[in-house]
One Martini backbone bead per residue (centre of mass of N, CA, C, O) as a GRO file, in nm:
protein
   70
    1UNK     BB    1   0.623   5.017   5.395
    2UNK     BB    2   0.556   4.729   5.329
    3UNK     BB    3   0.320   4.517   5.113
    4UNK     BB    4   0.167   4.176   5.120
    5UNK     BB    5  -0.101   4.042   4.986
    6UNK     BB    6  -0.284   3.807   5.017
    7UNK     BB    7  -0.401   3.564   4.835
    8UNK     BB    8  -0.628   3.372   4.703
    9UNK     BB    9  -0.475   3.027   4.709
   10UNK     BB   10  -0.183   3.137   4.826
   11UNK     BB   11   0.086   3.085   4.877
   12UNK     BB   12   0.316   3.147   5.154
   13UNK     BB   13   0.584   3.135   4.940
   14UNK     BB   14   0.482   3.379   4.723
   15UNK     BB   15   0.451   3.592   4.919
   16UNK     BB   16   0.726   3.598   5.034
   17UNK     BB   17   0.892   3.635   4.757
   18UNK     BB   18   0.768   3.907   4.712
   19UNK     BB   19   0.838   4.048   4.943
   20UNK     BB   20   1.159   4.010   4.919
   21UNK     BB   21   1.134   4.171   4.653
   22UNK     BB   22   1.061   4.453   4.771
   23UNK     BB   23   1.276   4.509   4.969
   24UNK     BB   24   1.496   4.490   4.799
   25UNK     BB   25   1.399   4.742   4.604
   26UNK     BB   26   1.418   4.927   4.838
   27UNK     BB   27   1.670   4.922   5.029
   28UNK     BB   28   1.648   4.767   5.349
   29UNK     BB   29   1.894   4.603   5.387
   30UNK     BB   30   2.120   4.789   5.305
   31UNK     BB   31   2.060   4.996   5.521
   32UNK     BB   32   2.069   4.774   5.791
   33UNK     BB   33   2.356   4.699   5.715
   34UNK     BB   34   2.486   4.987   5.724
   35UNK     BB   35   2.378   5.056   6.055
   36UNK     BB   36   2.465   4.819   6.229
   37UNK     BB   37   2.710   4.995   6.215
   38UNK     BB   38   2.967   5.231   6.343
   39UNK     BB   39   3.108   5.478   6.175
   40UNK     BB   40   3.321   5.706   6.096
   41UNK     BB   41   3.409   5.949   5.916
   42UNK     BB   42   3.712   5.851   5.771
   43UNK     BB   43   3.617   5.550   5.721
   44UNK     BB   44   3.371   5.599   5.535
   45UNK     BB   45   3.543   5.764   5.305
   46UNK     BB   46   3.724   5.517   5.272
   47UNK     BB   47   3.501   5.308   5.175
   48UNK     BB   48   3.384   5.513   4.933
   49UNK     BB   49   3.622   5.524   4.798
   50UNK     BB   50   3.672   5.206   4.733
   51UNK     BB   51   3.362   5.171   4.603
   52UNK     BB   52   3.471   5.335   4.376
   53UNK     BB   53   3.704   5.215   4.231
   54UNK     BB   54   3.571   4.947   4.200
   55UNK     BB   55   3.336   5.089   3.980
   56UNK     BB   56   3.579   5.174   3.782
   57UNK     BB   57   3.723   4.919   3.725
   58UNK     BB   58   3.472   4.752   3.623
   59UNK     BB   59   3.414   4.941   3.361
   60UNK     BB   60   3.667   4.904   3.249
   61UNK     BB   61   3.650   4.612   3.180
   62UNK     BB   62   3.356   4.681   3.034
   63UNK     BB   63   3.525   4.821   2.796
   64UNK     BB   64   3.687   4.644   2.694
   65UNK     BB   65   3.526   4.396   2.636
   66UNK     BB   66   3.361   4.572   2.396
   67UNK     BB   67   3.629   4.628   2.217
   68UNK     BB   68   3.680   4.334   2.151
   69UNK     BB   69   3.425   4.239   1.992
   70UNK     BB   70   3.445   4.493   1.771
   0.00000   0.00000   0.00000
């Protein structure tokens, strides 16, 4: 459970700005947006794989990136 304490004098917009930066960093959206919807178990595995596929390309990308600088 997230927790922010509001101090004195302290506008409530930065109370919650702060609030806002706590949730995102524990992956409270992430996890809500993922249970939102229910997968099969197979869209699941197809997701996950697309998600990893994604994350060679970008890597690969920004390995090139790297060699072209060098």
């Amino acid at each position: 459970m997230v927790q922010v304490t509001v101090r004195d004098n302290e506008p409530f917009e930065k109370a919650l700005r702060r609030f806002r930066r706590k949730v995102e960093r524990e992956g409270i959206r992430k996890d809500i947006k993922k249970n939102k919807v229910y997968l099969k178990p197979g869209e699941q595995r197809r997701l996950k794989q697309r998600l990893a596929e994604k994350r060679r390309r970008k890597a690969a990308r920004r390995a090139v990136k790297r060699v072209r600088r060098s």
